[in-house]
PDBQT receptor file of N, H, CA, C and O in Angstrom, charges set to zero:
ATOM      1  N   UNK A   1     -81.902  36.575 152.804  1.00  0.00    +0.000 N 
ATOM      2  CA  UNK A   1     -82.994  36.830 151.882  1.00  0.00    +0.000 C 
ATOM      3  C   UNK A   1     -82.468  37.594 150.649  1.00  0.00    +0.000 C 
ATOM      4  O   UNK A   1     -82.557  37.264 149.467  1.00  0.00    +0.000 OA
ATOM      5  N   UNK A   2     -81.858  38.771 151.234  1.00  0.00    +0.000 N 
ATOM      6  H   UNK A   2     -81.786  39.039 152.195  1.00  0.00    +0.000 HD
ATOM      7  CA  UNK A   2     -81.334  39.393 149.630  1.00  0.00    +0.000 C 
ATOM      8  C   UNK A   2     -79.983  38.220 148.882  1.00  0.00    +0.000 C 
ATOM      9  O   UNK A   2     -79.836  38.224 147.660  1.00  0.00    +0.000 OA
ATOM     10  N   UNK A   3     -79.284  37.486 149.592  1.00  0.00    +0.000 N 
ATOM     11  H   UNK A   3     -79.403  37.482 150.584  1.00  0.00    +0.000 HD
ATOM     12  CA  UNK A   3     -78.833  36.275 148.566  1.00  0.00    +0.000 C 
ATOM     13  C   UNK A   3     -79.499  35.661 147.701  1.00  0.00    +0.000 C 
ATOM     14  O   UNK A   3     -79.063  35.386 146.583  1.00  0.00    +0.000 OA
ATOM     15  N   UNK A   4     -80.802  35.335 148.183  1.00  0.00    +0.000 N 
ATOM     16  H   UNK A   4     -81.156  35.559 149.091  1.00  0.00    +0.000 HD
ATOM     17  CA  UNK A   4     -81.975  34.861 147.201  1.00  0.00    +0.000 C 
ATOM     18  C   UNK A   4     -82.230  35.540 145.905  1.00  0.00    +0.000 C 
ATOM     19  O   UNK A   4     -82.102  35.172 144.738  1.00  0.00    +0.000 OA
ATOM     20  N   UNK A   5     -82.557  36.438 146.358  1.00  0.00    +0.000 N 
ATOM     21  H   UNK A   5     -82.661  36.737 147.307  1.00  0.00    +0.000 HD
ATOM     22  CA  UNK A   5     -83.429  37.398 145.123  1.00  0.00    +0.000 C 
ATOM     23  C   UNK A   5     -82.350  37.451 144.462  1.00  0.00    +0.000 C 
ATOM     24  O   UNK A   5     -82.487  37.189 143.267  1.00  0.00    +0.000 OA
ATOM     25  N   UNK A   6     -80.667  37.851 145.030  1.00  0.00    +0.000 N 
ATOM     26  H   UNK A   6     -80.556  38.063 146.000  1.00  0.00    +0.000 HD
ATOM     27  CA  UNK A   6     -79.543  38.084 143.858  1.00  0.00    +0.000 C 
ATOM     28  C   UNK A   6     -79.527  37.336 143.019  1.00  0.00    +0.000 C 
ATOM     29  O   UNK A   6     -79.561  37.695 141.842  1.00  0.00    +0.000 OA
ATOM     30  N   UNK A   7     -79.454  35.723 143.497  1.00  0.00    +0.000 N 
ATOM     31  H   UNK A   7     -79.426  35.431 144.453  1.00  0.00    +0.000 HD
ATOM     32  CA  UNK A   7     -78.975  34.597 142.976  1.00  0.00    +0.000 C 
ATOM     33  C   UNK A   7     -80.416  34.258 141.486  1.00  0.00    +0.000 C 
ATOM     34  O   UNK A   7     -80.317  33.752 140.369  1.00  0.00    +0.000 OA
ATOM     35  N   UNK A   8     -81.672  34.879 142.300  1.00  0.00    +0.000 N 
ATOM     36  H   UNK A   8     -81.752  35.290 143.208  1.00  0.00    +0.000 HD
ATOM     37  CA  UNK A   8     -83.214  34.437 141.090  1.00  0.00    +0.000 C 
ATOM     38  C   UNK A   8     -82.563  36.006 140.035  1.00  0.00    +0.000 C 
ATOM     39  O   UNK A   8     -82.042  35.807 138.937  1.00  0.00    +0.000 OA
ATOM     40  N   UNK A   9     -82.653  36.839 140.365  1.00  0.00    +0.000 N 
ATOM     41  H   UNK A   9     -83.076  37.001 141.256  1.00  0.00    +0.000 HD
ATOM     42  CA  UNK A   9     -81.928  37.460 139.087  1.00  0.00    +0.000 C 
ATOM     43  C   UNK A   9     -81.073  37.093 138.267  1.00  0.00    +0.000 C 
ATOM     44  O   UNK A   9     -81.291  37.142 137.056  1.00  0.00    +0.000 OA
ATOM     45  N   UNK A  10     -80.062  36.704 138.727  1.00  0.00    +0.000 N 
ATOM     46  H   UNK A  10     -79.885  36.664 139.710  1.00  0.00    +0.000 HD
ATOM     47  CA  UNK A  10     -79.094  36.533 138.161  1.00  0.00    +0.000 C 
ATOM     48  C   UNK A  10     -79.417  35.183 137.047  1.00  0.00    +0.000 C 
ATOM     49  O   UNK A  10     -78.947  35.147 135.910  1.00  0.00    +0.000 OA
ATOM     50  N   UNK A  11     -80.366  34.044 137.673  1.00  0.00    +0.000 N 
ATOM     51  H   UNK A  11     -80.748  34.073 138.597  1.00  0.00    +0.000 HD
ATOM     52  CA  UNK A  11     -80.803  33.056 137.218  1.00  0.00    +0.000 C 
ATOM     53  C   UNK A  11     -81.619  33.671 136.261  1.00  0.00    +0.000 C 
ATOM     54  O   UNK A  11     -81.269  33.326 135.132  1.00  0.00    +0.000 OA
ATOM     55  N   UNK A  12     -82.432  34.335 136.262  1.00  0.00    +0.000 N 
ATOM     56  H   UNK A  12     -82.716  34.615 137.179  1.00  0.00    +0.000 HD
ATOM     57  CA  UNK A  12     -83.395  34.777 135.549  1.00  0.00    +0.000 C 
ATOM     58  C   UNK A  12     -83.131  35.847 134.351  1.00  0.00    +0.000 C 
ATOM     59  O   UNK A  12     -84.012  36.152 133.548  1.00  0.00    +0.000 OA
ATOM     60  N   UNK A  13     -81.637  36.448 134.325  1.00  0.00    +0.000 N 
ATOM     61  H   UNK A  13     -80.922  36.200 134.978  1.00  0.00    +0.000 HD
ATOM     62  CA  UNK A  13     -80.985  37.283 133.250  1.00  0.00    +0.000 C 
ATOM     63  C   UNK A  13     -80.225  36.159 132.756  1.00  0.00    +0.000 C 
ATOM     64  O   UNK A  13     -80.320  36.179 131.529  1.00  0.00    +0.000 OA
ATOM     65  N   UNK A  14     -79.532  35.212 133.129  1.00  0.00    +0.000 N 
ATOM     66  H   UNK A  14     -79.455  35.196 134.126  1.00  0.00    +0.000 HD
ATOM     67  CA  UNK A  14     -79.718  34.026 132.275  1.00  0.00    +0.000 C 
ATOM     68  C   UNK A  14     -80.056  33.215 131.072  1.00  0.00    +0.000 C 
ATOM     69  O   UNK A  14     -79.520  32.854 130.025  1.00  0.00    +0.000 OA
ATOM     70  N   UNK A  15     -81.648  33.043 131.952  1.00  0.00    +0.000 N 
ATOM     71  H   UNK A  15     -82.084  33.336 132.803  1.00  0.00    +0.000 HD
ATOM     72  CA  UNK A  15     -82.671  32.236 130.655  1.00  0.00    +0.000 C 
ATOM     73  C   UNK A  15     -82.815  32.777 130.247  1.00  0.00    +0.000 C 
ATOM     74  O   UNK A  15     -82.639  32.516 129.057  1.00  0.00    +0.000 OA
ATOM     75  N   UNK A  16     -83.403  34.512 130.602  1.00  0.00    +0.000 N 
ATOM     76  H   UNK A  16     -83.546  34.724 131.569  1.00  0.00    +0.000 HD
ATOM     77  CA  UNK A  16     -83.582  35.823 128.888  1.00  0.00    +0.000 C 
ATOM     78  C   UNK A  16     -82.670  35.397 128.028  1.00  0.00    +0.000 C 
ATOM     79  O   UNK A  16     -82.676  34.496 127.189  1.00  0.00    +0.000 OA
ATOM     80  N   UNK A  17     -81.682  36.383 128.449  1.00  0.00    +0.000 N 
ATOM     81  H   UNK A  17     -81.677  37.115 129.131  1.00  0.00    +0.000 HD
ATOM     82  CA  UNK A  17     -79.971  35.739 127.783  1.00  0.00    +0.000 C 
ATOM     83  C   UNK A  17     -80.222  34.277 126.819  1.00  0.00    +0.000 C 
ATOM     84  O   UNK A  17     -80.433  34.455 125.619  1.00  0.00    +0.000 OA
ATOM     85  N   UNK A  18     -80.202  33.091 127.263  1.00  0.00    +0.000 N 
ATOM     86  H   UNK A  18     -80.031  32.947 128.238  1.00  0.00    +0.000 HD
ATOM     87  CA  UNK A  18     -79.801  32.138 126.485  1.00  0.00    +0.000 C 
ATOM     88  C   UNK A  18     -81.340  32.348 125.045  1.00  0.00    +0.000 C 
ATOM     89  O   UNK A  18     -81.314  32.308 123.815  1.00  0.00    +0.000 OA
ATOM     90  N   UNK A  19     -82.394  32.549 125.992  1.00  0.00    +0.000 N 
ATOM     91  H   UNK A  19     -82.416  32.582 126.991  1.00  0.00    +0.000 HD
ATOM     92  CA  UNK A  19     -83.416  32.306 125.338  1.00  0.00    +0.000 C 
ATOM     93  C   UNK A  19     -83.579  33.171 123.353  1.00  0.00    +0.000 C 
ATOM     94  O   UNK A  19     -84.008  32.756 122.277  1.00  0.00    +0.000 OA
ATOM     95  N   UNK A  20     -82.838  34.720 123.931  1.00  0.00    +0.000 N 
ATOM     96  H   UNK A  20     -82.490  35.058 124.805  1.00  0.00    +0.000 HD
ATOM     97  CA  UNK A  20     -82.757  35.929 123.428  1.00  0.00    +0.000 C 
ATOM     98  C   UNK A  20     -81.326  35.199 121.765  1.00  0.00    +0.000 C 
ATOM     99  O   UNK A  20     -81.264  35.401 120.552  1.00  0.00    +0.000 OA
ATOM    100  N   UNK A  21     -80.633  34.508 122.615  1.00  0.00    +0.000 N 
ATOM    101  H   UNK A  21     -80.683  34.344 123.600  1.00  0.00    +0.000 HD
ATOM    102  CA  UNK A  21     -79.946  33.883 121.609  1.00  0.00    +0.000 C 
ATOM    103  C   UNK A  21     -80.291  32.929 121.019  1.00  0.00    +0.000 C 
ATOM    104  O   UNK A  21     -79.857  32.896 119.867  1.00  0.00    +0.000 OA
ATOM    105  N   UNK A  22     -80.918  32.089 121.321  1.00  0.00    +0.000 N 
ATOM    106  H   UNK A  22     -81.271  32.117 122.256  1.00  0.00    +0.000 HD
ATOM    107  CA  UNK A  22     -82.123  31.149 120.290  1.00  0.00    +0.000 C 
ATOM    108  C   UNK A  22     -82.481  31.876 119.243  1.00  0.00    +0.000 C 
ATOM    109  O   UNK A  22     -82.320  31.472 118.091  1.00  0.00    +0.000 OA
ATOM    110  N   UNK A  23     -82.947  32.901 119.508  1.00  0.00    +0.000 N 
ATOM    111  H   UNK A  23     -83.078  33.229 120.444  1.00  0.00    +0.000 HD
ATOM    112  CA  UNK A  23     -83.999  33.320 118.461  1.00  0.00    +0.000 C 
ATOM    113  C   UNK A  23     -83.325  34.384 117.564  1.00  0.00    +0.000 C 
ATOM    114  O   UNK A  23     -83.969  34.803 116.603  1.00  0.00    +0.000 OA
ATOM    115  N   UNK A  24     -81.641  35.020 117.884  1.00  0.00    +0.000 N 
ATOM    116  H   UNK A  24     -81.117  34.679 118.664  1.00  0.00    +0.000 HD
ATOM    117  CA  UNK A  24     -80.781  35.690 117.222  1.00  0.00    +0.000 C 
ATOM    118  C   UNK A  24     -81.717  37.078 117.486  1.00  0.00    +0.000 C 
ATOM    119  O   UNK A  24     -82.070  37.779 116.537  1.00  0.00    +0.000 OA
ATOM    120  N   UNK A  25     -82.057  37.372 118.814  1.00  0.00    +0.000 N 
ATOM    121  H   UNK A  25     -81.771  36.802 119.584  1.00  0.00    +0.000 HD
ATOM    122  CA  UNK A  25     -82.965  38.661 119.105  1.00  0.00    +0.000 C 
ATOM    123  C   UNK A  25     -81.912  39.157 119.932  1.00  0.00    +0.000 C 
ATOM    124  O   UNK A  25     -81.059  38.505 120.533  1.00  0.00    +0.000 OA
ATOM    125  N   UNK A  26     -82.127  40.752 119.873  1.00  0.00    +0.000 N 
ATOM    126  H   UNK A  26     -82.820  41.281 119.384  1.00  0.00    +0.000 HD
ATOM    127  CA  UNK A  26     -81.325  41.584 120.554  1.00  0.00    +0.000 C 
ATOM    128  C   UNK A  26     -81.726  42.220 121.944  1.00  0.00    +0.000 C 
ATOM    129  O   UNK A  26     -82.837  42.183 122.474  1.00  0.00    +0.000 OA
ATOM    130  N   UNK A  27     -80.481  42.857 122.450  1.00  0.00    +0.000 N 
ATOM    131  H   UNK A  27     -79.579  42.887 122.019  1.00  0.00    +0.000 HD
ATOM    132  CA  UNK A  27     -81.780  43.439 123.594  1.00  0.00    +0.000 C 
ATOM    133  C   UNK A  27     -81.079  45.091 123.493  1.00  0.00    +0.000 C 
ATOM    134  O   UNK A  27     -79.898  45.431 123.423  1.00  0.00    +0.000 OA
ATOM    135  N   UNK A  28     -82.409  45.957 123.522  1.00  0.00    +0.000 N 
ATOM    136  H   UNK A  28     -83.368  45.681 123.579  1.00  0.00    +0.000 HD
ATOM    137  CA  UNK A  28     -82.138  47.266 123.832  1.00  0.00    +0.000 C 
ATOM    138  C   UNK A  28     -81.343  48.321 124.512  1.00  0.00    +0.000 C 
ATOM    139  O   UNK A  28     -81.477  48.289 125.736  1.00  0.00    +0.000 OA
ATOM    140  N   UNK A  29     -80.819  48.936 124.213  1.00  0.00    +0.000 N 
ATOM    141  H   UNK A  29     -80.710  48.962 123.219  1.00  0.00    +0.000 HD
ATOM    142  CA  UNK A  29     -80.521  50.066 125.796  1.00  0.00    +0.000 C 
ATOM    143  C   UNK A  29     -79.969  51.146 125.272  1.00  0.00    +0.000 C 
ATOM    144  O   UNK A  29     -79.444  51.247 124.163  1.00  0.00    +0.000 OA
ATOM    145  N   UNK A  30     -80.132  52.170 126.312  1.00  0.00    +0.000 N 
ATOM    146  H   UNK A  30     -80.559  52.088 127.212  1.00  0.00    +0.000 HD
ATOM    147  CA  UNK A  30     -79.674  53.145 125.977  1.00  0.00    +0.000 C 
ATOM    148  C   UNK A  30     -78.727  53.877 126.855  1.00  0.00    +0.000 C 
ATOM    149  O   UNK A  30     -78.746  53.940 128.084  1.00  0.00    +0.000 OA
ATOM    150  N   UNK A  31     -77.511  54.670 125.634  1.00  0.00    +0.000 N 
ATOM    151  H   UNK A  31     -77.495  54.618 124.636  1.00  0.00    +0.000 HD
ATOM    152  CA  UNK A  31     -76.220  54.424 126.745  1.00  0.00    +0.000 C 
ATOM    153  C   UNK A  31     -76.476  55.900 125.854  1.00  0.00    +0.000 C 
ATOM    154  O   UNK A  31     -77.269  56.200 124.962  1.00  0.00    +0.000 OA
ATOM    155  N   UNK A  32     -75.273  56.726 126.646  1.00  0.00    +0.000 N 
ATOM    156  H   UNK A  32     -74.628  56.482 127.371  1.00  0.00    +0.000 HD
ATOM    157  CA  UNK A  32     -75.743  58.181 126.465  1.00  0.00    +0.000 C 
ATOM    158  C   UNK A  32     -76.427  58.909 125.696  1.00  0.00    +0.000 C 
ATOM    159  O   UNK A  32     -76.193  59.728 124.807  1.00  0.00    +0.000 OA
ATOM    160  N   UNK A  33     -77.839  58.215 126.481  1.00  0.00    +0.000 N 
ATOM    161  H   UNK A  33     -78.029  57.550 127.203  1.00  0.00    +0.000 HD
ATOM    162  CA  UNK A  33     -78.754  58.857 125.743  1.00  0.00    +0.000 C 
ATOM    163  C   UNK A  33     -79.411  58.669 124.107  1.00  0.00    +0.000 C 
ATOM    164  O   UNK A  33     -80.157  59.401 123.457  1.00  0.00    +0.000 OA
ATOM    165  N   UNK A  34     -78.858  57.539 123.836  1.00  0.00    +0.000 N 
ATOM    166  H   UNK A  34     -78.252  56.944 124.364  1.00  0.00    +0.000 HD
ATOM    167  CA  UNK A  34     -78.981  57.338 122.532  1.00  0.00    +0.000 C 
ATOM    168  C   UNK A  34     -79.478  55.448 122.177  1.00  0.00    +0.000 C 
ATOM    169  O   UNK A  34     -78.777  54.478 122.465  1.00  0.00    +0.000 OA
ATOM    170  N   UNK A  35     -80.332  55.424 121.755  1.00  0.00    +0.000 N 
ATOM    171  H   UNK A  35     -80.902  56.212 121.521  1.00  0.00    +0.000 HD
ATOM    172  CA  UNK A  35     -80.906  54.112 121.876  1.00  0.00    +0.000 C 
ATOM    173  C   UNK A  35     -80.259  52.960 121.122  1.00  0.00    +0.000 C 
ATOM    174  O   UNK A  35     -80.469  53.176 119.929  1.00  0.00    +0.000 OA
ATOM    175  N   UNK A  36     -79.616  51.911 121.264  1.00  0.00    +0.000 N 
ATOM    176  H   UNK A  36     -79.446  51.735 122.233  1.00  0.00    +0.000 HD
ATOM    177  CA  UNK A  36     -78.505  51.142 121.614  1.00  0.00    +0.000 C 
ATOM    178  C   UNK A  36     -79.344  49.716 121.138  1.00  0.00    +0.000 C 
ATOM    179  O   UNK A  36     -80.379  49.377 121.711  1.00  0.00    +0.000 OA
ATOM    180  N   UNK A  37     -78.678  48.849 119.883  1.00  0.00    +0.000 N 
ATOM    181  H   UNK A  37     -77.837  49.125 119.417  1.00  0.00    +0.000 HD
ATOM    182  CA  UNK A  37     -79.166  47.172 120.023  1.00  0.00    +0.000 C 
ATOM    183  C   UNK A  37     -78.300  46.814 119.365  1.00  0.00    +0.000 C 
ATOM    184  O   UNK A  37     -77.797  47.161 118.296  1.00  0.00    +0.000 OA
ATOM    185  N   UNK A  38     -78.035  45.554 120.584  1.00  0.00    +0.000 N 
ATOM    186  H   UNK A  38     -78.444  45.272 121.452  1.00  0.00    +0.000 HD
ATOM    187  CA  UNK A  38     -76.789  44.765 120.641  1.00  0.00    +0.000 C 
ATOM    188  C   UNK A  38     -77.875  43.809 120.714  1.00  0.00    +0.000 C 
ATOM    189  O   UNK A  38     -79.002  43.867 121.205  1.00  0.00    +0.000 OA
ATOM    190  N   UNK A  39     -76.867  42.406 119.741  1.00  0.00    +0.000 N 
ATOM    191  H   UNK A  39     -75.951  42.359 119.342  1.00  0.00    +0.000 HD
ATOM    192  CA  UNK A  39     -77.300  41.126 119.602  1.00  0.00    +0.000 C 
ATOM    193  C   UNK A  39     -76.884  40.507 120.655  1.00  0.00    +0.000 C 
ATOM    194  O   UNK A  39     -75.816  40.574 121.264  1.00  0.00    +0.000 OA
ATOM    195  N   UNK A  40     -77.983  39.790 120.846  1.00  0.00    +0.000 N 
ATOM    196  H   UNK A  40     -78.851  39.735 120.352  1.00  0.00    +0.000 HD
ATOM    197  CA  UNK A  40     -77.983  38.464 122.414  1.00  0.00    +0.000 C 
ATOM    198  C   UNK A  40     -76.393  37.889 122.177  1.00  0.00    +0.000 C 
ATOM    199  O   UNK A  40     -75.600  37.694 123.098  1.00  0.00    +0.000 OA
ATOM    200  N   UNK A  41     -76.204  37.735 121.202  1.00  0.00    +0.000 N 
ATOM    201  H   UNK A  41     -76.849  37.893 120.454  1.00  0.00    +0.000 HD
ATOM    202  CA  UNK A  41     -74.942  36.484 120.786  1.00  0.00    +0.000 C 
ATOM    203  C   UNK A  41     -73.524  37.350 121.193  1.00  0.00    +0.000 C 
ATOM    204  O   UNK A  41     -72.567  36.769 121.706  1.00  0.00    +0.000 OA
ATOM    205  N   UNK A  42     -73.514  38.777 120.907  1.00  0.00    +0.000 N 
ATOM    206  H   UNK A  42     -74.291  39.249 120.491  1.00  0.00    +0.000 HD
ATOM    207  CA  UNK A  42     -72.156  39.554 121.405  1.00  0.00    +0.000 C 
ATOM    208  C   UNK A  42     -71.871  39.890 122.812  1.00  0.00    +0.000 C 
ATOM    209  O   UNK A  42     -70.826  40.360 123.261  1.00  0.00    +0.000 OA
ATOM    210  N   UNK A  43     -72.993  39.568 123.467  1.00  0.00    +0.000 N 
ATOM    211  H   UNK A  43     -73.842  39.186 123.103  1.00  0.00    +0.000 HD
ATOM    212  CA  UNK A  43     -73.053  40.050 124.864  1.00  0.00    +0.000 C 
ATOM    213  C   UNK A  43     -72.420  38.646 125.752  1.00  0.00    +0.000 C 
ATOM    214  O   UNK A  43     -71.606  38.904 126.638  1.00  0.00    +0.000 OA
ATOM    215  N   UNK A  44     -72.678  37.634 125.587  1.00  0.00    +0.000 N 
ATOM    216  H   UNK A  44     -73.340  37.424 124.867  1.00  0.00    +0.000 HD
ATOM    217  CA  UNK A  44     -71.714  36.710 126.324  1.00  0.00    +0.000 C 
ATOM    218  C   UNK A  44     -72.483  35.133 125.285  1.00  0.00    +0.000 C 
ATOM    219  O   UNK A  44     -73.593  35.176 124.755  1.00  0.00    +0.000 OA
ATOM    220  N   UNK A  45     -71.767  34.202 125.251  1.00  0.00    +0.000 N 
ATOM    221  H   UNK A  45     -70.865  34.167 125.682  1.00  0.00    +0.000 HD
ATOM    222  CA  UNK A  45     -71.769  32.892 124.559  1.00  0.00    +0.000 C 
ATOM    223  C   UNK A  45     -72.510  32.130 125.944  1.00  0.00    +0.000 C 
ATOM    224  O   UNK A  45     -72.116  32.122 127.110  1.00  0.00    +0.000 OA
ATOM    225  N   UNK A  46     -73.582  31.578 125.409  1.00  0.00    +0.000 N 
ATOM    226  H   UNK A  46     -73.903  31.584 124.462  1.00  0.00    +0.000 HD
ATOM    227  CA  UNK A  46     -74.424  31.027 125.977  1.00  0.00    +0.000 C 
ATOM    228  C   UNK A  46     -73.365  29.320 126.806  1.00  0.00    +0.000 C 
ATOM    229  O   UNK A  46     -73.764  28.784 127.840  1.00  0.00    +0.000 OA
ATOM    230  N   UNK A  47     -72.513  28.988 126.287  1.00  0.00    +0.000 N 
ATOM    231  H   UNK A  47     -72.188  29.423 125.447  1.00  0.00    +0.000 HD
ATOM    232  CA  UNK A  47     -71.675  28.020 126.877  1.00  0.00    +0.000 C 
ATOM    233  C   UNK A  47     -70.935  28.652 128.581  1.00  0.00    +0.000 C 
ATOM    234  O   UNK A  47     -70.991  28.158 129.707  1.00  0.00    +0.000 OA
ATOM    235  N   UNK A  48     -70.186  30.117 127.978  1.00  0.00    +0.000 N 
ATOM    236  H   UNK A  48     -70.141  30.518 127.064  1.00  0.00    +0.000 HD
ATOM    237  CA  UNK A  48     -70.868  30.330 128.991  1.00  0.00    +0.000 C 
ATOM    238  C   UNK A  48     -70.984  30.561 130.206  1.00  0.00    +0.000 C 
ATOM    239  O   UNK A  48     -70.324  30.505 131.244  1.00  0.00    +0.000 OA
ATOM    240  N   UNK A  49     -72.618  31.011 129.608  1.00  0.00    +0.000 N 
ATOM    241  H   UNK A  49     -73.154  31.057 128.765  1.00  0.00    +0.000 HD
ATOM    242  CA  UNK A  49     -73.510  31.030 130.625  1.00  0.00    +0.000 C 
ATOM    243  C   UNK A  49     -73.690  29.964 131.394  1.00  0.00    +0.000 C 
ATOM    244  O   UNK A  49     -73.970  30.144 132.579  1.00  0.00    +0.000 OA
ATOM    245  N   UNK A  50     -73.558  28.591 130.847  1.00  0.00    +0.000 N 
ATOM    246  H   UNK A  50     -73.330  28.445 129.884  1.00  0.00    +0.000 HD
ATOM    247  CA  UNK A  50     -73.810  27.168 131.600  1.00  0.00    +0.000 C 
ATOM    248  C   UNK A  50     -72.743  26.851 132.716  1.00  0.00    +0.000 C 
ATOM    249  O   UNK A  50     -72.930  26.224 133.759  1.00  0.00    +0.000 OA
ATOM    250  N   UNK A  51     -71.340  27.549 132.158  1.00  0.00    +0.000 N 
ATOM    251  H   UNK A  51     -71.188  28.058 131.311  1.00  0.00    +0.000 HD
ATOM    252  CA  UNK A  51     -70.635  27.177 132.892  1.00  0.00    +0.000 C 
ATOM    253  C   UNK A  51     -70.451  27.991 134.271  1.00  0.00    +0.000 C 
ATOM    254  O   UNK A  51     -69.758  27.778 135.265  1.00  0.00    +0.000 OA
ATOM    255  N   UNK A  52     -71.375  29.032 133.914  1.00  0.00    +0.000 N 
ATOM    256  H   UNK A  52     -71.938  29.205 133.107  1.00  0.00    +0.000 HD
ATOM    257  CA  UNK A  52     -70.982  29.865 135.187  1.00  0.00    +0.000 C 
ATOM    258  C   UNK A  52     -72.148  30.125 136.165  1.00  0.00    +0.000 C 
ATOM    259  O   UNK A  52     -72.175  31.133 136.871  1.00  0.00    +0.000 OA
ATOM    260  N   UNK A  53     -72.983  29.302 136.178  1.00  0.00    +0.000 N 
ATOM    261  H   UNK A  53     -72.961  28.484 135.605  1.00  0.00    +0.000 HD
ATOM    262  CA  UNK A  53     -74.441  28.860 136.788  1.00  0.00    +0.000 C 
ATOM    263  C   UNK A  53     -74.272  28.891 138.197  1.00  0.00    +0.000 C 
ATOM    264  O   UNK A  53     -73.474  28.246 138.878  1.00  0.00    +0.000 OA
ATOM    265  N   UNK A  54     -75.225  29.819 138.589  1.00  0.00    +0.000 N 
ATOM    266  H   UNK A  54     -75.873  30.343 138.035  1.00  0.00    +0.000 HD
ATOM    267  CA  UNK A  54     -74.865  29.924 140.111  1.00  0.00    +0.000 C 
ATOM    268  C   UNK A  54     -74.985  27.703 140.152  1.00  0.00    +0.000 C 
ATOM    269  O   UNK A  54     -75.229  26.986 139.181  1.00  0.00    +0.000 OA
ATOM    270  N   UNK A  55     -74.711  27.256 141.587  1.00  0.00    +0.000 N 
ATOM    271  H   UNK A  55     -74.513  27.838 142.375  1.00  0.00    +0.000 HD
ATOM    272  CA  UNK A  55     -75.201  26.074 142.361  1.00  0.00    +0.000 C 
ATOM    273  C   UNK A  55     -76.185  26.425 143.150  1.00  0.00    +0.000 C 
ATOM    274  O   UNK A  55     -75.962  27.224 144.059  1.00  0.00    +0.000 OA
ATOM    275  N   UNK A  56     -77.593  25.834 142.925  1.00  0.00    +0.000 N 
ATOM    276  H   UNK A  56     -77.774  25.185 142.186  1.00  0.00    +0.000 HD
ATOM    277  CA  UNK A  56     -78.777  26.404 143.930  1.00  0.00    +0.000 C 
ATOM    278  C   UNK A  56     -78.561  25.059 145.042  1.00  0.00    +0.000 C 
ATOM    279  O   UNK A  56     -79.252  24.981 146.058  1.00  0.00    +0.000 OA
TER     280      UNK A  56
């Protein structure tokens, strides 16, 4: 069961991911303490992401 849920996360940070680069949108965070935006596109190349797709 927890293979599941790993594998739908992982699927599911994914499509954000590719989706987040469509639209040249960033995603937030905050790393010590200090609020942090990095573009979808520097964080990994959506190619990829395809290539490294879990097999359901």
């Amino acid at each position: 069961m927890q293979d599941k849920i790993a594998k739908g996360v992982q699927l599911a940070y994914r499509r954000l991911l590719i989706e987040k680069q469509k639209g040249d949108s960033e995603f937030v965070f905050s790393r010590d303490g200090k609020i942090v935006a990095v573009k979808a596109r520097d964080l990994v190349k959506a190619d990829e992401l395809n290539e490294n797709k879990p097999k359901a």
